[in-house]
LOKESE-855163 format. One line per 10 residues: number of its first residue (from 0); for each residue x, y, z of C-alpha. Coordinates in Angstrom, 2 decimals, decimal comma, padded with zeros to 5 digits. Example, Ala and Ser with C-alpha at 12.3 -4.5 7.8 and 13.67 -1.06 7.14 Angstrom:
% residues 2
0) 012,30/-004,50/007,80  013,67/-001,06/007,14
% end
This chain:
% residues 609
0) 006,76/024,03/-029,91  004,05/022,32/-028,68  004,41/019,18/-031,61  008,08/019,12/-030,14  006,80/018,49/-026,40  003,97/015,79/-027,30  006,89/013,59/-029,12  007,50/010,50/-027,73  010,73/009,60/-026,71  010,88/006,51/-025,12
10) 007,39/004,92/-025,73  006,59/001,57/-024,22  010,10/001,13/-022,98  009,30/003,79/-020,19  006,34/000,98/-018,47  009,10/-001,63/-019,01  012,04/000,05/-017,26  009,50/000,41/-014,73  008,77/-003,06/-013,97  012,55/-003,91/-014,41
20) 013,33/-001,39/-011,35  010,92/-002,93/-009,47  011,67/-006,52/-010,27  015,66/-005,93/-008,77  014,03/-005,02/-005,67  011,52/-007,90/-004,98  012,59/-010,94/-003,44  011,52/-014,18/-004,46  010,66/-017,49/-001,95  013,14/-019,97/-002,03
30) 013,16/-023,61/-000,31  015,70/-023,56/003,08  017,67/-026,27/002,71  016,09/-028,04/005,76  013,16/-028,28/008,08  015,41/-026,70/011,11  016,18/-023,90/009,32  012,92/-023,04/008,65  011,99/-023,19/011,66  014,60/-021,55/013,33
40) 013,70/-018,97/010,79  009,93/-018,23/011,05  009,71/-016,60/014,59  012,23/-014,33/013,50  010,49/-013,26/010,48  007,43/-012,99/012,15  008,80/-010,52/014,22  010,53/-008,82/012,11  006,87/-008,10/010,33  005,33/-006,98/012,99
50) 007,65/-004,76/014,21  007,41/-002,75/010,36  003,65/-002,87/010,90  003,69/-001,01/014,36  006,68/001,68/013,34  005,45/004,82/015,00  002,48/003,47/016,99  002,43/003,40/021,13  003,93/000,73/022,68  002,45/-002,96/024,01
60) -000,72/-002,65/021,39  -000,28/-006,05/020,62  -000,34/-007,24/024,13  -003,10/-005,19/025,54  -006,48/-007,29/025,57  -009,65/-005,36/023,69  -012,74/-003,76/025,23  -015,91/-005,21/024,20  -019,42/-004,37/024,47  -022,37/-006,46/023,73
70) -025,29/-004,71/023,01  -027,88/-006,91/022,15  -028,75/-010,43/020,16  -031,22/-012,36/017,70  -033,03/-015,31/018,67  -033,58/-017,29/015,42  -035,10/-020,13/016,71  -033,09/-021,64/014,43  -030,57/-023,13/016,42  -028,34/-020,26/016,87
80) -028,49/-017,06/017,94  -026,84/-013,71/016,78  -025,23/-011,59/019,20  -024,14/-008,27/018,66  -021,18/-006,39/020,26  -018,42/-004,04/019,30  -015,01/-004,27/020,18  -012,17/-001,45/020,10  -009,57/-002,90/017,51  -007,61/000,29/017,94
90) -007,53/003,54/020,47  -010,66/004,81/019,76  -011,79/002,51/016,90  -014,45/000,75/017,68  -014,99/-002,45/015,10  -018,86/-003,73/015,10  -019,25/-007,82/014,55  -021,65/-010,19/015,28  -021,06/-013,42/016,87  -023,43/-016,58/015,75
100) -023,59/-019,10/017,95  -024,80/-022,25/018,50  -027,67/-022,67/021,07  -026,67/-026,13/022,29  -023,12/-026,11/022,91  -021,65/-029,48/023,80  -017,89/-028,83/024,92  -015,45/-027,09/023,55  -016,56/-025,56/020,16  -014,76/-025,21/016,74
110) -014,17/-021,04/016,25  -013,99/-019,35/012,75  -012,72/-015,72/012,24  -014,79/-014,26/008,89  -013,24/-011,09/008,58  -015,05/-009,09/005,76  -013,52/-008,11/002,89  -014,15/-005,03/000,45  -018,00/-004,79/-000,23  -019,70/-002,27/000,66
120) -022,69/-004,15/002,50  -019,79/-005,61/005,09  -020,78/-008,03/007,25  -024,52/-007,85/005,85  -023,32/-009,54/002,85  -025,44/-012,51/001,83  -022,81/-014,67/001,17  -020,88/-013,79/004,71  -024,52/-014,41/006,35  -024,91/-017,99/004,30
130) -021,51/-018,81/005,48  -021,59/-017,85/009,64  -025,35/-019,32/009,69  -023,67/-022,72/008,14  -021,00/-022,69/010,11  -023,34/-022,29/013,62  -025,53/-024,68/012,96  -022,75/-027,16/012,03  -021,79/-026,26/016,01  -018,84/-023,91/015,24
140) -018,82/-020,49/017,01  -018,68/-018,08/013,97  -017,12/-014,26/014,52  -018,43/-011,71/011,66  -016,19/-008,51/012,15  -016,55/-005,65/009,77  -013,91/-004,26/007,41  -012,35/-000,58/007,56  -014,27/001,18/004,70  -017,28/-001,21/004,81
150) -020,52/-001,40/006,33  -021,06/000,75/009,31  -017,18/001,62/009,13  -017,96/003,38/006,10  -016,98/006,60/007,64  -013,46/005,32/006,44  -014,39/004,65/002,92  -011,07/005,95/001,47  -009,15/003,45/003,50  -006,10/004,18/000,71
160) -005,93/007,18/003,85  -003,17/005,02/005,26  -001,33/006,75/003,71  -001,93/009,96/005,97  -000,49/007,72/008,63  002,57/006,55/006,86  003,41/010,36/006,01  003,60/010,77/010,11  006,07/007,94/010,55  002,59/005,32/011,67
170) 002,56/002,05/009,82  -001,03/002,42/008,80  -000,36/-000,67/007,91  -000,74/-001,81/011,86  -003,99/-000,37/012,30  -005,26/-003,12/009,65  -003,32/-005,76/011,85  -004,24/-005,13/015,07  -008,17/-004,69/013,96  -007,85/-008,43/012,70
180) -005,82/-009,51/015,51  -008,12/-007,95/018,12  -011,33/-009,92/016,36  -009,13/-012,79/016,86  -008,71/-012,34/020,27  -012,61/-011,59/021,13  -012,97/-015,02/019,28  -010,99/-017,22/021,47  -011,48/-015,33/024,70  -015,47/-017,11/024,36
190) -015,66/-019,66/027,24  -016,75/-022,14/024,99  -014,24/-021,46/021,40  -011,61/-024,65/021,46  -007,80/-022,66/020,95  -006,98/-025,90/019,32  -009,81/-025,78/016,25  -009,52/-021,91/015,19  -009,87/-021,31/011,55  -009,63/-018,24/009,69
200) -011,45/-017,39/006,40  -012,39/-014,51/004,01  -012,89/-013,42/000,57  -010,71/-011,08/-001,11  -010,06/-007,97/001,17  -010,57/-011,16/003,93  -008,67/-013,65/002,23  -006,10/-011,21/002,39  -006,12/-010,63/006,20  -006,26/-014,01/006,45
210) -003,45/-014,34/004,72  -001,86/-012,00/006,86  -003,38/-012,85/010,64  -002,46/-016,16/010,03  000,91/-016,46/008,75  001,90/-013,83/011,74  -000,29/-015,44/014,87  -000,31/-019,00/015,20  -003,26/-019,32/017,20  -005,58/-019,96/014,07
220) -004,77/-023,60/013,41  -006,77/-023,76/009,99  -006,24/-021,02/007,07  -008,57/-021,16/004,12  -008,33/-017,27/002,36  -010,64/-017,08/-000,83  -008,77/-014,69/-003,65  -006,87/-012,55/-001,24  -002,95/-012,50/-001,87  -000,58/-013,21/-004,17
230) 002,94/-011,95/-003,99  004,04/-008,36/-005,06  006,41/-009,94/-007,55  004,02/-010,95/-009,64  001,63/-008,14/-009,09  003,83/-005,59/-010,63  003,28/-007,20/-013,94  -000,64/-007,98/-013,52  -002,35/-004,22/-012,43  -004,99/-005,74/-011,43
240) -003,60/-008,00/-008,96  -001,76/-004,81/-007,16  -005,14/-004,09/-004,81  -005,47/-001,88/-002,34  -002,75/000,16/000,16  -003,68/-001,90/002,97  -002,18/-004,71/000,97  000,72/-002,92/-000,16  002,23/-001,69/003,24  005,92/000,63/003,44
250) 009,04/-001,47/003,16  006,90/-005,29/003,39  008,82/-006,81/001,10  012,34/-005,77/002,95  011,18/-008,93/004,94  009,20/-011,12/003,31  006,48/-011,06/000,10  003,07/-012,80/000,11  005,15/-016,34/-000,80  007,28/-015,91/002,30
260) 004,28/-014,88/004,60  002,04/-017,78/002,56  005,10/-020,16/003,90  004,46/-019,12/007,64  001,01/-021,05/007,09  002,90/-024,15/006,92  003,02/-026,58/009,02  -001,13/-025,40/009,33  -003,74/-027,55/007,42  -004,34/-024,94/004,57
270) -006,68/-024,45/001,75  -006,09/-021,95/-000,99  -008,88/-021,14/-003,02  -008,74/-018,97/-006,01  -011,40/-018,42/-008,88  -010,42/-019,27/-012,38  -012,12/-016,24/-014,29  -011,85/-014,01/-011,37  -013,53/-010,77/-012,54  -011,27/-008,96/-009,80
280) -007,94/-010,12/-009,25  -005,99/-013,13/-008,36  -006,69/-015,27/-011,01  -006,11/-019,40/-010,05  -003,78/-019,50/-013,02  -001,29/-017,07/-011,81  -001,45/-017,69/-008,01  -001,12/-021,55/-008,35  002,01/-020,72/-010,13  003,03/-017,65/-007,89
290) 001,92/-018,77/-004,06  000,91/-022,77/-004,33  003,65/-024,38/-005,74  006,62/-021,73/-004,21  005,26/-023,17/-000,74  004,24/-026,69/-001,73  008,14/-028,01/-001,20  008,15/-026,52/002,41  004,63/-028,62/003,45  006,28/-031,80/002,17
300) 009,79/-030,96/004,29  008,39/-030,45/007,17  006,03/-034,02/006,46  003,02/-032,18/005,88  002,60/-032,33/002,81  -001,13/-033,58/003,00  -002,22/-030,45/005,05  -002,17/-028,14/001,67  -004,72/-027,80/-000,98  -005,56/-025,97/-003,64
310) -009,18/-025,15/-004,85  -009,86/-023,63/-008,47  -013,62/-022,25/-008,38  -015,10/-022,57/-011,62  -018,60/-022,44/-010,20  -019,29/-019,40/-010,95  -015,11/-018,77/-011,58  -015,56/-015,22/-011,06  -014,59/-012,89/-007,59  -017,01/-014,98/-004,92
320) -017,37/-016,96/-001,53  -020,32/-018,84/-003,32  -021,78/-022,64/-002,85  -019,18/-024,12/-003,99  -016,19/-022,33/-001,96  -018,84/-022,64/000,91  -018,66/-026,11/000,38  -014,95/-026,65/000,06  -014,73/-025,06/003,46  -017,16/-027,39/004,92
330) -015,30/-030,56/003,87  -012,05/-028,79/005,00  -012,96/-027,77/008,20  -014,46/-031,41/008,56  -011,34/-033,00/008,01  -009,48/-030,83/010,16  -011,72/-030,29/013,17  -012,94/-034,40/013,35  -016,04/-033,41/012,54  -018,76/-034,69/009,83
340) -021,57/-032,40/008,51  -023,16/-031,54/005,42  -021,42/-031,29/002,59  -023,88/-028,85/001,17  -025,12/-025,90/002,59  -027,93/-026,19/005,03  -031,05/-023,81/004,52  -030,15/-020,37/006,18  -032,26/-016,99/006,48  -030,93/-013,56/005,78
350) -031,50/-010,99/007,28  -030,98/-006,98/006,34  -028,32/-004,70/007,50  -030,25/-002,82/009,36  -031,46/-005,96/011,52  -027,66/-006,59/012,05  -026,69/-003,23/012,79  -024,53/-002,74/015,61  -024,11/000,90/016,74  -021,14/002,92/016,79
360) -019,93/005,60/019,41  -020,73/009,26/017,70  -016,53/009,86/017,68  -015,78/006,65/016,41  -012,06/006,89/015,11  -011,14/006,97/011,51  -008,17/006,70/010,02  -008,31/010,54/009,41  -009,20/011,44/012,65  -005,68/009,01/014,01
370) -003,98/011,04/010,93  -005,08/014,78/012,39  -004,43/013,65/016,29  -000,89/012,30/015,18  -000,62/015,87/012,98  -001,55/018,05/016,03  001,17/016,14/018,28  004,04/016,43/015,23  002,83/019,81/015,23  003,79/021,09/019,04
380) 006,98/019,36/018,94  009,77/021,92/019,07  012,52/021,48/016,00  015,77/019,80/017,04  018,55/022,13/015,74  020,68/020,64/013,23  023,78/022,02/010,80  022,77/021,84/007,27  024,74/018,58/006,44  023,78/016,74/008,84
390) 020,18/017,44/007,68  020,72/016,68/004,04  022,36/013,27/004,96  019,39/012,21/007,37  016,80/013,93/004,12  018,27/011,68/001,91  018,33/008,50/003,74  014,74/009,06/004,62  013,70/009,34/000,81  016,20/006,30/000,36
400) 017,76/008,95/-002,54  019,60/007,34/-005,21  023,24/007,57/-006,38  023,62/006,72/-010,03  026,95/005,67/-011,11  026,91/006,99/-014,41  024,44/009,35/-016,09  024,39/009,82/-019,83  022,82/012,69/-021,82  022,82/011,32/-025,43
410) 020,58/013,15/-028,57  017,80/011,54/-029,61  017,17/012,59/-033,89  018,44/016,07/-035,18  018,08/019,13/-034,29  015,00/021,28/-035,75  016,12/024,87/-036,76  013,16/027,38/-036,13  012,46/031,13/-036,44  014,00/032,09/-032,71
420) 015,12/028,69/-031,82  016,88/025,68/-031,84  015,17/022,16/-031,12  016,91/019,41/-029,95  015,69/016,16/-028,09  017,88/014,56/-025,80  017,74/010,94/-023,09  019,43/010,88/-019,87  019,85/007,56/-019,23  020,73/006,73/-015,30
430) 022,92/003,20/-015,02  020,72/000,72/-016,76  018,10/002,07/-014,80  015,66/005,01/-015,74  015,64/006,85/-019,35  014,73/010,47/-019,22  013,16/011,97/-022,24  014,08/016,17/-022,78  013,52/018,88/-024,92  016,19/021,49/-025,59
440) 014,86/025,01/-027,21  018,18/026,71/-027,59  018,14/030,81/-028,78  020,66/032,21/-030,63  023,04/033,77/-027,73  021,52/031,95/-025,19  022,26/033,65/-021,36  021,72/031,46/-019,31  020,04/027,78/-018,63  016,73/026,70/-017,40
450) 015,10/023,58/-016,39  011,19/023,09/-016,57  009,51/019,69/-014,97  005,89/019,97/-013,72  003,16/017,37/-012,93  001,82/017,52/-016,70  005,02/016,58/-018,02  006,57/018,26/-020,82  003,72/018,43/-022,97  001,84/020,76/-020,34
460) 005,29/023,17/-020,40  005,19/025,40/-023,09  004,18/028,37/-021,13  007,00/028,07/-018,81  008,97/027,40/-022,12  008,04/030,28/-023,07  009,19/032,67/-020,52  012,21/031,45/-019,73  013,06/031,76/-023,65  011,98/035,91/-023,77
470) 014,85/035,59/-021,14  017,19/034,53/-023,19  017,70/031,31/-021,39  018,15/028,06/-023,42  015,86/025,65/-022,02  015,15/021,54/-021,61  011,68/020,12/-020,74  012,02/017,41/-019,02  009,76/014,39/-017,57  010,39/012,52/-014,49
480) 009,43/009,73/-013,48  005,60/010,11/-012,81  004,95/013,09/-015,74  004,47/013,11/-019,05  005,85/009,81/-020,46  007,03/008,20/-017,70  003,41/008,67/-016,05  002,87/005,70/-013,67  -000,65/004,63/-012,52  -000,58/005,79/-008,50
490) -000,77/001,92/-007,33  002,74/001,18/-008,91  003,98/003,48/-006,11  002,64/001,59/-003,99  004,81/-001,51/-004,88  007,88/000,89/-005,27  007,25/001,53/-001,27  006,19/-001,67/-000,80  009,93/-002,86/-002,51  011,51/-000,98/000,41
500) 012,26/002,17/-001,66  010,56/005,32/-002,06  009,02/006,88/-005,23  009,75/010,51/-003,90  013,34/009,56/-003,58  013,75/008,42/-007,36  011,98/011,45/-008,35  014,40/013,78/-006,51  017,71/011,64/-007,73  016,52/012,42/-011,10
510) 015,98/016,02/-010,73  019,40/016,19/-009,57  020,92/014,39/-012,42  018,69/016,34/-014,87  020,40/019,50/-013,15  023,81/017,83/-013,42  023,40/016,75/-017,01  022,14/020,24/-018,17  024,29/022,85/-015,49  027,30/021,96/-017,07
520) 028,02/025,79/-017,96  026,64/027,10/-015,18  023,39/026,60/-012,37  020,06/025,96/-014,05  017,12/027,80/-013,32  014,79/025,31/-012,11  011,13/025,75/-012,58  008,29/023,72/-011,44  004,83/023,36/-011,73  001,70/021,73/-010,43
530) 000,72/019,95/-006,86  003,72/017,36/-006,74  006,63/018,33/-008,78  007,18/021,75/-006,65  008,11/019,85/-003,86  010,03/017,25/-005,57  012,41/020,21/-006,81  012,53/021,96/-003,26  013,90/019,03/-002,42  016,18/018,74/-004,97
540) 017,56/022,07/-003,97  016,79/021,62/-000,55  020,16/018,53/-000,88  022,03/020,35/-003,49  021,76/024,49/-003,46  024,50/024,99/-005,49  023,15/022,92/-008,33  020,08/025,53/-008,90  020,63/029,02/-009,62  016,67/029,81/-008,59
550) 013,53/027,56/-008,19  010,21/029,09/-009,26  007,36/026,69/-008,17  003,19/027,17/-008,67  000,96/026,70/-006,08  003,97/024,93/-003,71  002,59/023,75/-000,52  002,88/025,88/002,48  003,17/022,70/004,37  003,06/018,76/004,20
560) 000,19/018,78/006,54  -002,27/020,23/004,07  -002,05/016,21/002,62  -003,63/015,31/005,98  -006,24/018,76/006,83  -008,10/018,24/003,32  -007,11/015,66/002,98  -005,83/014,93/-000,37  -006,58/011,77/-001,59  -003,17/009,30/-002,18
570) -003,63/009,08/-005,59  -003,70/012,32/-006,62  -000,22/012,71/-004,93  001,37/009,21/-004,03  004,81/010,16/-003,96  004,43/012,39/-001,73  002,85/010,21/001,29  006,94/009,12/001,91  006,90/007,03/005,01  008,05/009,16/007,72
580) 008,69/012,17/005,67  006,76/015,12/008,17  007,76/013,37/011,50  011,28/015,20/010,41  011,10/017,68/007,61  008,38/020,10/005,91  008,34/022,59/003,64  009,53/025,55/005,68  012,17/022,90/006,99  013,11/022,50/002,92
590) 013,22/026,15/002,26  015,51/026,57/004,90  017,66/024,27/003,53  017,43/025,24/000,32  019,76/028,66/000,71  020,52/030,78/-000,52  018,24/029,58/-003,49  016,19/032,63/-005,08  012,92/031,02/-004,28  009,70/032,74/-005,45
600) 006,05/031,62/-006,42  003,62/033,67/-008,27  000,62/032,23/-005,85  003,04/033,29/-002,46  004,85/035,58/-003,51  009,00/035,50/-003,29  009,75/033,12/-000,73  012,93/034,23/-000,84  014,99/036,79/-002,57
% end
């Protein structure tokens, strides 16, 4: 039995089909045909964005000017000082930064946002200090802000815990924003900081909200992010490149990928720099090809042509914001501000982290802590009442549930006679779509049917297998996508969600074909195991009771909230973090739906009879 389950059915064709899915659901930039249309475009699309990246939050963040509080300052005496403060980026979220800033100011002063990207040390970094002292004592106000998960926000260092929000209907995605956009607006509100010479830079977790700030607020005039972005199109074929789930936000690329949001830069002076043997991600050679020369025919159109460069690092090539990038910001910045310093960097001092340290309020928010107050308030809402099918229609729009238009169970080899069964492997193929590998063990006499998935794929099933054949039941093993071979690392869900679908929904379709394809003669039993796979067949039965005779899960949820009280990282469960998913359904919701299923778990019991 257990040779049978370990076979491999589909092989490398399973990552492929994979990618293919993916790839008819993310959009490509293309050149408008004109300068107006662009235009007339842009504000729309910006919009459009933003108002994905506050879903679920309370209304006129974006408006609403930050607290700050300054709580102390270096002198240097070396032409600048350091001043400390904290600003709340979001309710309760206090963000610490430190502002260097020129000690003579003459006028109106060029301002640079250096939002911090993912190292640990935050805004201690050496090369972050090198960079703000260099900038200061070329006379440009410098802003320092730290990075959720870094530094002294290291209470957050799981910031994948987005996730947590998205499950409650909140874009975590718009915390992100509107801590960038808030450091943004402490920058400019500085009596001295000239609106018109506002630049924006950052390495890699800061390149990318570069990226971001600046193609959606066009108050920084100058946008130089250092191996940030590239678009999810090419990411889904380059794992490394995928990053974190900041980067890949719910439903993004329903409006526009990294080349669209790179083309909101233009008509700004821009300078991408990328690192030819970048050690992380982003490597020059695919994101000249993939962001630079999507967007270059836009710059020329709209006579700008000039205002975009490109800047491969080979000094030292790998992830940094070293001399050399330093540098190429200083000339950059030169050109663009009218000024003329150094092209080199000037001598600076470092200091430690714990001479920069800020201070944090005790209760300092954390993406958790926004998860659990936004869980408590789902929690005391009563249910609305609603008839069955008008629950099942709303369930399946909100997992964006797939309809195949023709499913195909076809044998794979030939069947293996044994003592007290029958062996026989089988695909499902779904449209041109998804190939399901199965395992039939057929009895002599066979009763009835069964149908085993569980989080360890077939190969973990032969227990289950087991039973279900001492019941005379002929049974199929079968993976989804996510088990056994059609395993998927937990970032390519990510991009599925980022593609404006949902992984949770493509895992239920299939469960419902599999019990299509295999109930011909009558109802399977459906059995389930592990943390995930349970409540992808509830909710398989939960839209289609009549297609399961009974469901026996293992350790099934009591509720969805569990993923926030633990709180269980997104990886170990990505499809189930479905955007939205508890603000209208949970699992007693499901089983409640589910009737009259048999439902019944040996770790609670029957659930019902």
């Amino acid at each position: 039995m257990q040779r049978a389950l370990q076979k491999k059915l589909i092989g490398p064709k399973a990552h492929h089909q994979l990618l293919t899915y993916l790839g008819t659901h993310l959009p490509h930039f293309k050149t408008p045909t004109t300068a107006t249309t662009w235009l007339k475009k842009a504000p729309t699309l910006r919009a459009e964005i933003l108002d994905l990246f506050f879903r679920g939050h309370p209304k006129n963040l974006l408006s609403a000017k930050p607290q700050v509080r300054w709580t102390g300052h270096i002198k240097t005496g070396q032409g600048y000082t350091i001043r400390k403060l904290r600003y709340e980026g979001y309710p309760g979220l206090w963000v610490p930064a430190l502002l260097y800033e020129p000690d003579e100011l003459k006028g109106p002063a060029p301002a640079v946002l250096n939002p911090n990207g993912h190292h640990a040390g935050g805004k201690a970094m050496d090369y972050k200090q090198a960079r703000c002292i260099n900038l200061a004592k070329r006379g440009m106000l410098a802003l320092n802000t730290e990075f959720i998960g870094m530094g002294e926000l290291r209470a957050d260092a799981d910031h994948n815990r987005i996730g947590h929000l998205d499950l409650l209907g909140i874009a975590g995605i718009g915390v992100f924003y509107l801590l960038m956009k808030r450091g943004l607006d402490v920058l400019l509100a500085h009596p001295k900081a000239d609106p018109q010479r506002t630049a924006m830079t950052g390495l890699s977790g800061g390149g990318w909200q570069t990226a971001l700030l600046a193609a959606l607020d066009e108050r920084v005039k100058v946008i130089v992010p250092v191996a940030g972005h590239s678009p999810v199109w090419q990411r889904r074929g380059c794992i490394e490149d995928i990053g974190d789930q900041e980067q890949c936000p719910a439903d993004l690329c329903t409006a526009a990928d990294y080349d669209a949001l790179s083309a909101l830069f233009a008509p700004r002076p821009t300078l991408l720099i990328y690192n030819r043997n970048d050690d992380c991600c982003f490597q020059t050679k695919r994101t000249r090809k993939s962001i630079y020369q999507p967007i270059r025919p836009l710059f020329k159109m709209l006579g700008a042509g000039d205002n975009l460069a490109l800047h491969d690092n080979t000094d030292p090539g790998t992830h940094n914001y070293e001399r050399d990038n330093r540098r190429q910001l200083y000339k950059f910045l030169d050109r663009h501000f009218g000024l003329s310093t150094d092209a080199d960097d000037l001598p600076y001092e470092l200091r430690t982290d714990a001479e920069l340290n800020v201070g944090l309020p005790a209760d300092n928010a954390t993406l958790h802590s926004i998860a659990q107050d936004a869980l408590r308030k789902i929690n005391k809402r009563k249910a609305k009442t609603k008839t069955f099918t008008t629950a099942r229609k709303e369930l399946a729009a909100l997992i964006k549930l797939p309809r195949w238009k023709n499913a195909q169970l076809q044998k794979a080899g030939t069947a293996q006679k044994r003592k007290d069964y029958t062996i026989q492997h089988y695909l499902l193929r779904l449209d041109d779509t998804w190939t399901l590998p199965l395992t039939e063990f057929a009895p002599p006499r066979a009763t009835s049917t069964a149908l085993v998935i569980g989080d360890g794929g077939r190969r973990a099933a032969s227990a289950q297998i087991a039973a279900a054949l001492a019941q005379k039941r002929r049974v199929f093993a079968a993976d989804i996508f996510g088990t056994g071979e059609l395993h998927a690392d937990p970032r390519y869900h990510m991009l599925i969600s980022t593609a404006g679908q949902r992984s949770l929904g493509v895992q239920v379709g299939q469960v419902l074909a599999l019990l299509d394809a295999t109930g011909k003669r009558s109802a399977p039993h459906l059995t389930a195991n592990g943390q995930v796979v349970p409540v992808i067949a509830l909710l398989a039965a939960a839209l289609k009771p009549k297609a399961v005779a009974s469901l026996t899960t293992n350790t099934l949820l009591d509720t969805l909230g569990r993923l926030v009280d633990w709180p269980l990282p997104y990886a170990n469960a990505p499809s189930l973090f479905c955007f939205g998913l508890l603000t209208r359904f949970d699992i007693p919701d499901l089983i409640a739906l589910a009737a009259p299923v048999p439902l019944s778990d040996p770790n609670r019991g029957p659930l019902r009879l």
